[in-house]
Backbone as XML, in Angstrom:
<?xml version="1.0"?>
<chain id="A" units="angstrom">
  <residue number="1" name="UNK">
    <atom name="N" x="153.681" y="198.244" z="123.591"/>
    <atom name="CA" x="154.381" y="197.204" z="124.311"/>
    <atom name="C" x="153.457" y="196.005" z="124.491"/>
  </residue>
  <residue number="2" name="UNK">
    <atom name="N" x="154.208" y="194.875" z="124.342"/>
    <atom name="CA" x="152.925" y="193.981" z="124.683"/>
    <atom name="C" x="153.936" y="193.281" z="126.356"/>
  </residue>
  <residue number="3" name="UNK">
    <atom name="N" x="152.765" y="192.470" z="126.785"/>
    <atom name="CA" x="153.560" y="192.264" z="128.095"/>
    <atom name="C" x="152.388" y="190.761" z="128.352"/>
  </residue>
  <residue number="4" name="UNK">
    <atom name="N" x="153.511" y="189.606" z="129.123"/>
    <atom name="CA" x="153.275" y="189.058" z="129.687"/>
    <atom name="C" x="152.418" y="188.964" z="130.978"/>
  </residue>
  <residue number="5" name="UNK">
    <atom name="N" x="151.247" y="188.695" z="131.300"/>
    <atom name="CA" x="150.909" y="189.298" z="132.861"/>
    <atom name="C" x="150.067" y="187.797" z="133.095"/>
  </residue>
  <residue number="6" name="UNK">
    <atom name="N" x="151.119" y="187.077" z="133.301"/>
    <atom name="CA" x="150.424" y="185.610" z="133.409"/>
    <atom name="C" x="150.569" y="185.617" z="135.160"/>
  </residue>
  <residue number="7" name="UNK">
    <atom name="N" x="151.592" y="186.043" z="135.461"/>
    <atom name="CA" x="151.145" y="186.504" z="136.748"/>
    <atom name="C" x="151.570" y="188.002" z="137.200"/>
  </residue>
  <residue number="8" name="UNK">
    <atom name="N" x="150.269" y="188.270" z="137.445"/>
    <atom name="CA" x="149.606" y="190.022" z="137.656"/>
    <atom name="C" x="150.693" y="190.626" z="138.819"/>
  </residue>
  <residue number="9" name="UNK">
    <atom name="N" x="151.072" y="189.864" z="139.321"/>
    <atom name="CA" x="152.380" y="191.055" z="140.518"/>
    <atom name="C" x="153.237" y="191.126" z="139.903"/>
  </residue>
  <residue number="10" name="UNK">
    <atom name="N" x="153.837" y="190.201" z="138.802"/>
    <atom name="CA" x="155.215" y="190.499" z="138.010"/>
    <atom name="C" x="154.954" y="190.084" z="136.786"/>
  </residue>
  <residue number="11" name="UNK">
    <atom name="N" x="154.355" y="191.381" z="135.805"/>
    <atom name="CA" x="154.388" y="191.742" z="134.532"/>
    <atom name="C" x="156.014" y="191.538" z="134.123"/>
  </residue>
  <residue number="12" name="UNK">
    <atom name="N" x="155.765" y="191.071" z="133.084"/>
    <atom name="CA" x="157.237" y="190.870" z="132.009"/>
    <atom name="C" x="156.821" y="191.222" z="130.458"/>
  </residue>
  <residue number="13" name="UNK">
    <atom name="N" x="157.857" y="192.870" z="130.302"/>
    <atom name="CA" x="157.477" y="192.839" z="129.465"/>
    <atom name="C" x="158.256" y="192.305" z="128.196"/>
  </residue>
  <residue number="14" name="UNK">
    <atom name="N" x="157.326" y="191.554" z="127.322"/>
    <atom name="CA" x="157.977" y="190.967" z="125.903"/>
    <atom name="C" x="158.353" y="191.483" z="125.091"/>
  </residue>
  <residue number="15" name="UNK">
    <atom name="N" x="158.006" y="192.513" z="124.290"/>
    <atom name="CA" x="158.509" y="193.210" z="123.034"/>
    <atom name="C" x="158.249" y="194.573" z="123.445"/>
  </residue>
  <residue number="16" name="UNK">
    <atom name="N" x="159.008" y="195.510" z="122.714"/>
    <atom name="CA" x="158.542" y="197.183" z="122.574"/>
    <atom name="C" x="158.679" y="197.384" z="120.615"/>
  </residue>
  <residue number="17" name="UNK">
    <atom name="N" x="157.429" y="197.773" z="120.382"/>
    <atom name="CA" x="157.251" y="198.405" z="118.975"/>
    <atom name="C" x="158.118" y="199.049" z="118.409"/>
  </residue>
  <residue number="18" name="UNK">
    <atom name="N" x="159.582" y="199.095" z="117.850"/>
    <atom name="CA" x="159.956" y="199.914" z="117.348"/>
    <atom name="C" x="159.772" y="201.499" z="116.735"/>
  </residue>
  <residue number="19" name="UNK">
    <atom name="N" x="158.670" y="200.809" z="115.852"/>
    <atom name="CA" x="157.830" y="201.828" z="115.156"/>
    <atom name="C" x="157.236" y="202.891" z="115.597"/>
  </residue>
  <residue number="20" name="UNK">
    <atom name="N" x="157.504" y="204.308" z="115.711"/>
    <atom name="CA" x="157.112" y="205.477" z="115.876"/>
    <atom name="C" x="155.519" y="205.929" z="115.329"/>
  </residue>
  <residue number="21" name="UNK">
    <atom name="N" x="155.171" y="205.293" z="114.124"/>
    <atom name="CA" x="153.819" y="205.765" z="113.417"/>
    <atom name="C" x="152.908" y="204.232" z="113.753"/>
  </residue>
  <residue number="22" name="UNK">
    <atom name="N" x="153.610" y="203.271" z="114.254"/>
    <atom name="CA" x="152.433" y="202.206" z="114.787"/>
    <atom name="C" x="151.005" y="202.712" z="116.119"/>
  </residue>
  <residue number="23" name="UNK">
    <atom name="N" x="150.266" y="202.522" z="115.541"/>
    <atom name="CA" x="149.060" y="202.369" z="116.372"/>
    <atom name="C" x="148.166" y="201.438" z="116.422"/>
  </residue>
  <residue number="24" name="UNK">
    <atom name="N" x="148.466" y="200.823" z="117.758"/>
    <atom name="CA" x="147.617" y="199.517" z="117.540"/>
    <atom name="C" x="146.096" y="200.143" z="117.724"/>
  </residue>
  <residue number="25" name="UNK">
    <atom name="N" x="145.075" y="199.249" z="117.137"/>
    <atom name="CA" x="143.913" y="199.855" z="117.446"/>
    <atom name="C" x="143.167" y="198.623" z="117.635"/>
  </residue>
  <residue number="26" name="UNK">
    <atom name="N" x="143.921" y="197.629" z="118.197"/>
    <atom name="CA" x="142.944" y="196.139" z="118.735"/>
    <atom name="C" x="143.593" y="195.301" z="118.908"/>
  </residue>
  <residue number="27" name="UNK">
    <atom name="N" x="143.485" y="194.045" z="119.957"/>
    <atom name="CA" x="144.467" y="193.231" z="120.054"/>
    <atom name="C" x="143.498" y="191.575" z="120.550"/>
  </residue>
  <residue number="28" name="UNK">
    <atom name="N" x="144.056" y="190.560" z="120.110"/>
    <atom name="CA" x="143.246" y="189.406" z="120.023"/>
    <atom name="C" x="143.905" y="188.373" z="120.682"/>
  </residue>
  <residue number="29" name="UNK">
    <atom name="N" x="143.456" y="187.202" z="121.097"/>
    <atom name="CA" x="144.161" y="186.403" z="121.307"/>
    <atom name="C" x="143.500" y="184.682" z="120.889"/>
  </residue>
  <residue number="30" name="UNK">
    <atom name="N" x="144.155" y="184.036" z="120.311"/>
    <atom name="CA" x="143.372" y="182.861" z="119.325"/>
    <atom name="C" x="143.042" y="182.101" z="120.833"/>
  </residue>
  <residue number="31" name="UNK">
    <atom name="N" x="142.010" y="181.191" z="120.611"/>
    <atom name="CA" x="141.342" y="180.478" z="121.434"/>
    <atom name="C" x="142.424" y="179.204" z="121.768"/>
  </residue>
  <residue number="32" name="UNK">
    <atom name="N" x="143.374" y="178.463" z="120.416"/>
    <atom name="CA" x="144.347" y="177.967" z="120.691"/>
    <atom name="C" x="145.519" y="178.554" z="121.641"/>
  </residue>
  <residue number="33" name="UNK">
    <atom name="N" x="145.409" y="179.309" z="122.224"/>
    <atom name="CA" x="147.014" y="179.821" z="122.740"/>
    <atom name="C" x="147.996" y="179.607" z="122.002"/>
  </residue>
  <residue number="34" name="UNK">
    <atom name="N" x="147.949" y="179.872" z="120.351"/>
    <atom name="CA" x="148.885" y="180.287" z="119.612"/>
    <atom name="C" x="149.638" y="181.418" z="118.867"/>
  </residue>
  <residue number="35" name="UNK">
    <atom name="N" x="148.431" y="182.151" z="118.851"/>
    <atom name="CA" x="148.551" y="183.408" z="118.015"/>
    <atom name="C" x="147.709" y="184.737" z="118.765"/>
  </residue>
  <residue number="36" name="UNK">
    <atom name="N" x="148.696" y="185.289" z="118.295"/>
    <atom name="CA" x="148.241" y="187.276" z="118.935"/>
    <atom name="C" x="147.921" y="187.619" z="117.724"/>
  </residue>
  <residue number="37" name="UNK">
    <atom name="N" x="147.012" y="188.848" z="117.369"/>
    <atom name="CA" x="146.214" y="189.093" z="116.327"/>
    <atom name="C" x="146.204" y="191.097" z="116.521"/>
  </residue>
  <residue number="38" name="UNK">
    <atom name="N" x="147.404" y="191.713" z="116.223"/>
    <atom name="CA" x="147.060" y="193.068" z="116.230"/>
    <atom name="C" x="146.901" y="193.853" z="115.153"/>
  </residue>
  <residue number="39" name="UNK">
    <atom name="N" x="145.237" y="194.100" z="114.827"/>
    <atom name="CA" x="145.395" y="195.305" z="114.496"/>
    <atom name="C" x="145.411" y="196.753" z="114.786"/>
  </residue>
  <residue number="40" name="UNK">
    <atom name="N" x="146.320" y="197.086" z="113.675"/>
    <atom name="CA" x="147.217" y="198.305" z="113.599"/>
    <atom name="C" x="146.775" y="199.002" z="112.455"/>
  </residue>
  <residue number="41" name="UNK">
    <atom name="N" x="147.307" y="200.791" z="112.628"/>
    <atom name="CA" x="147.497" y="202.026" z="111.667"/>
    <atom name="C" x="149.035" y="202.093" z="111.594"/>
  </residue>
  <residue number="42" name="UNK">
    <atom name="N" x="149.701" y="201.788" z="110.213"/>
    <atom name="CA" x="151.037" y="202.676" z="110.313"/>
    <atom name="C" x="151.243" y="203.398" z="109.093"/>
  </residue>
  <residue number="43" name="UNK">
    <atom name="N" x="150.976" y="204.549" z="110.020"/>
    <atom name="CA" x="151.504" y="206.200" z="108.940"/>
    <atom name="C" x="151.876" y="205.280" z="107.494"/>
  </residue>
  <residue number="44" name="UNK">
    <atom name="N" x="152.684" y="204.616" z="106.965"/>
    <atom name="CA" x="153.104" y="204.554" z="105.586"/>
    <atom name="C" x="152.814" y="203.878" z="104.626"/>
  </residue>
  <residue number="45" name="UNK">
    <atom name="N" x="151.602" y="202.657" z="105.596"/>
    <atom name="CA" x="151.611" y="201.388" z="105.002"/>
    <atom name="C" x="149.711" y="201.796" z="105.088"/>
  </residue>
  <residue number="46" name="UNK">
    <atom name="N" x="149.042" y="202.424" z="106.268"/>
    <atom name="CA" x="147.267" y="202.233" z="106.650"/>
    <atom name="C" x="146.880" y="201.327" z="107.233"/>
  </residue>
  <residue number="47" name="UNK">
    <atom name="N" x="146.024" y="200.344" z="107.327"/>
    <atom name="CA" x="145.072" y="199.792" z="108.062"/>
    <atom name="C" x="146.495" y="198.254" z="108.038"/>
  </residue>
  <residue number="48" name="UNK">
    <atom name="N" x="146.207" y="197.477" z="108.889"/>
    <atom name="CA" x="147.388" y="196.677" z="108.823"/>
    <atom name="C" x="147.098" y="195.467" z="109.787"/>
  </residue>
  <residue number="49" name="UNK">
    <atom name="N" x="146.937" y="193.974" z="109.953"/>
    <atom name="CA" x="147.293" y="192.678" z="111.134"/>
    <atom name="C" x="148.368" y="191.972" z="110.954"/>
  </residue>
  <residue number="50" name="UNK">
    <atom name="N" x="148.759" y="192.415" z="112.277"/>
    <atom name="CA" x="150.213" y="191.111" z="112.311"/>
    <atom name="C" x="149.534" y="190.138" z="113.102"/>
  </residue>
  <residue number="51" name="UNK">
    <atom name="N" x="150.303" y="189.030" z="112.556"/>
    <atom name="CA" x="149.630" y="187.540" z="113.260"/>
    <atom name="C" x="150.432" y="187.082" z="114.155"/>
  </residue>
  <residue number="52" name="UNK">
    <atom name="N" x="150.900" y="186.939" z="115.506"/>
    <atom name="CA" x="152.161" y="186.710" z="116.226"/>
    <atom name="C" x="152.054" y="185.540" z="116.521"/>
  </residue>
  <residue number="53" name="UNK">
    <atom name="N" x="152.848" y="184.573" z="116.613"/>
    <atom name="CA" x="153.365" y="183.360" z="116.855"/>
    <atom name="C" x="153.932" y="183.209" z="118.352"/>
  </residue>
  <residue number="54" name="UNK">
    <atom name="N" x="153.321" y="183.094" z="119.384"/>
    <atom name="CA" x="153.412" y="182.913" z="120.981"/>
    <atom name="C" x="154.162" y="181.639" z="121.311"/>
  </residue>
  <residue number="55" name="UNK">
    <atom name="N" x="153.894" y="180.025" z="120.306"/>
    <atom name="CA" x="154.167" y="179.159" z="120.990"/>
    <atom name="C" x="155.337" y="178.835" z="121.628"/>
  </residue>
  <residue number="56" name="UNK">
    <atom name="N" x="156.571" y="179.659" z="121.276"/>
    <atom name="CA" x="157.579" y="179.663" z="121.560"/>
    <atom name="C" x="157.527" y="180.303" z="123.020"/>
  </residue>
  <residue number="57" name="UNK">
    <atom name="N" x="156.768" y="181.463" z="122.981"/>
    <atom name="CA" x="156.665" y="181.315" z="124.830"/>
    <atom name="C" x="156.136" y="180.452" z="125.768"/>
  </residue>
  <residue number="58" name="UNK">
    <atom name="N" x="155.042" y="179.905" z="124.887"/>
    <atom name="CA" x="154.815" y="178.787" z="126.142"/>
    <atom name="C" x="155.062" y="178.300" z="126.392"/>
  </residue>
  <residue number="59" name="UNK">
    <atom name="N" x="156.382" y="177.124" z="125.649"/>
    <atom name="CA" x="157.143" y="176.349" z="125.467"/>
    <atom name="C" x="158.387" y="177.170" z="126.914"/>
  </residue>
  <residue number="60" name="UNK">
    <atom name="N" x="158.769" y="177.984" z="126.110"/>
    <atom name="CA" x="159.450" y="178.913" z="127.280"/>
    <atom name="C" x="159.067" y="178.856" z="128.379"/>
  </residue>
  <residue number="61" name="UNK">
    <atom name="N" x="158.108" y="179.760" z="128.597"/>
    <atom name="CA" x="157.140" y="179.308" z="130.331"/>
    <atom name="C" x="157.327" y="177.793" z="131.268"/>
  </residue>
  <residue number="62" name="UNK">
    <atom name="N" x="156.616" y="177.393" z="130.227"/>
    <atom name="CA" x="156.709" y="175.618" z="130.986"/>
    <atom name="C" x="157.856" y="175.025" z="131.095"/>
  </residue>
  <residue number="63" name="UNK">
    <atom name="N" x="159.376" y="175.464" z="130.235"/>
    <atom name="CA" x="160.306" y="174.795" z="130.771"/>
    <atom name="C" x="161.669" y="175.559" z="131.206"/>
  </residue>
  <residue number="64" name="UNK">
    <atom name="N" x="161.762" y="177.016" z="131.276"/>
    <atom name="CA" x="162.687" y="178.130" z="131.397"/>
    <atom name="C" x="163.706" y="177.256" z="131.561"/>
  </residue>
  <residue number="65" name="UNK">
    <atom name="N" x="164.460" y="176.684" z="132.367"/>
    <atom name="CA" x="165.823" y="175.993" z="132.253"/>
    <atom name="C" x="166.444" y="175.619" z="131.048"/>
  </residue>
  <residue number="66" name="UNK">
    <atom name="N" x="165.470" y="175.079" z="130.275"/>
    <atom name="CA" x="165.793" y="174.438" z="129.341"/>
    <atom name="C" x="166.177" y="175.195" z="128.375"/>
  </residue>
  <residue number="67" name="UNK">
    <atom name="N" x="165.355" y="176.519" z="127.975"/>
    <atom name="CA" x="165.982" y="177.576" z="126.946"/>
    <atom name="C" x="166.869" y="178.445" z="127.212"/>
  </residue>
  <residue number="68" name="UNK">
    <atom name="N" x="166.988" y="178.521" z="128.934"/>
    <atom name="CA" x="167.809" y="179.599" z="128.742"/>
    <atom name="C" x="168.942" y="179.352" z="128.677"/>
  </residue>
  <residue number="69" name="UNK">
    <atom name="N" x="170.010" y="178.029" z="128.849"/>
    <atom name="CA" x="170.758" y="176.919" z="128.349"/>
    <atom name="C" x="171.138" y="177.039" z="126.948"/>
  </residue>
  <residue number="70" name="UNK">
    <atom name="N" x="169.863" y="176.709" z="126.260"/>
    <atom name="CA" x="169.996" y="176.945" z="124.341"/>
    <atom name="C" x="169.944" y="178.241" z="124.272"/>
  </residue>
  <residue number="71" name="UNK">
    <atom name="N" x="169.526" y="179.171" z="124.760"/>
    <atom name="CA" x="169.839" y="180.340" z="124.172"/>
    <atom name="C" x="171.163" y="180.932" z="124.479"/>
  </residue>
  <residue number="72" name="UNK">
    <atom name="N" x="171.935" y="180.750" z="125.374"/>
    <atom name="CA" x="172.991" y="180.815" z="126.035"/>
    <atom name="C" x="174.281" y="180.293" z="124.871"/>
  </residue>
  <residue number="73" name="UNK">
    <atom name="N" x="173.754" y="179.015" z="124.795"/>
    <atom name="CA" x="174.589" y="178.472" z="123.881"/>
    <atom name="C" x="175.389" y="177.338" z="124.463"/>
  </residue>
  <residue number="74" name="UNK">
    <atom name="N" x="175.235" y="176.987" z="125.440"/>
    <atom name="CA" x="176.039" y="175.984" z="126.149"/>
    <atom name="C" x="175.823" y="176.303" z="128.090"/>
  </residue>
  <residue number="75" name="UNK">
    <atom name="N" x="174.942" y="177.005" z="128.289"/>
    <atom name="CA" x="175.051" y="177.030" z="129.819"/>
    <atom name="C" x="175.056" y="178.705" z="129.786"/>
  </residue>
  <residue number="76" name="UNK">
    <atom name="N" x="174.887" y="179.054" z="131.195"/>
    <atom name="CA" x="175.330" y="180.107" z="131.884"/>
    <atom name="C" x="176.711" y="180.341" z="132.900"/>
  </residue>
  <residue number="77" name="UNK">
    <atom name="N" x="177.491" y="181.379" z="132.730"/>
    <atom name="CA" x="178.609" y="180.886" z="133.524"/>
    <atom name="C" x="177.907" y="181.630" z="135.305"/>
  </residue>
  <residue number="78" name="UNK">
    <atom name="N" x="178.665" y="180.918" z="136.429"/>
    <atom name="CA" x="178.073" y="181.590" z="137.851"/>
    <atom name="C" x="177.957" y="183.084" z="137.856"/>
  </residue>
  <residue number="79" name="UNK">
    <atom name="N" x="178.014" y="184.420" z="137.503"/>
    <atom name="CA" x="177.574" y="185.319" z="137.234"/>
    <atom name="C" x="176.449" y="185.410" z="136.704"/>
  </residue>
  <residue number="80" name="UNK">
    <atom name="N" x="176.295" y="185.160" z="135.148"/>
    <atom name="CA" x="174.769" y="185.266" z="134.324"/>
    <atom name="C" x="173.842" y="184.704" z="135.586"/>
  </residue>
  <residue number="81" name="UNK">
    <atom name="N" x="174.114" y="183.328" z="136.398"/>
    <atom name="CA" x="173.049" y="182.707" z="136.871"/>
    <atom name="C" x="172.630" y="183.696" z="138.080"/>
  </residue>
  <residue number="82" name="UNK">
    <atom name="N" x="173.581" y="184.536" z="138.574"/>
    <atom name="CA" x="173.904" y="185.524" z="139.757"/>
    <atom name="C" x="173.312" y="186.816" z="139.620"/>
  </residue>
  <residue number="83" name="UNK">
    <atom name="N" x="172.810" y="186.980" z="138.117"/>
    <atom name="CA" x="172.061" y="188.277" z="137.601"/>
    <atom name="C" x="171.060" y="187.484" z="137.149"/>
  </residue>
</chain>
């Protein structure tokens, strides 16, 4: 799992690994605040780095109103905003 813990009382977590034979065995973070850097073992493939692309969360972070609008697709109706 990787997880947000930009602030430490309320972890959010971001993704869960699908993958059953993934093992991460290191995890990085670029000096830009752009990119996550994990390497991994998976059972089918061996030694393995995915390069993750973050900026879209920070972008997220700094303006939440604004995406959750576009991701929505036009707004939230008074319920969604109520959950």
């Amino acid at each position: 799992m990787v997880w947000d813990v930009a602030d430490v009382a309320k972890p959010v977590r971001l993704v869960t690994l699908p993958n059953d034979n993934f093992q991460a065995l290191s995890v990085a973070f670029s000096p830009d605040q752009r990119t996550l850097a994990i390497g991994s073992y998976l059972a089918d493939v061996g030694a393995n780095v995915s390069l993750w692309d973050y900026t879209e969360l920070n972008k997220l972070r700094a303006d939440p109103a604004r995406y959750a609008c576009a991701i929505t697709g036009g707004g939230l109706t008074t319920e969604e905003w109520a959950r």
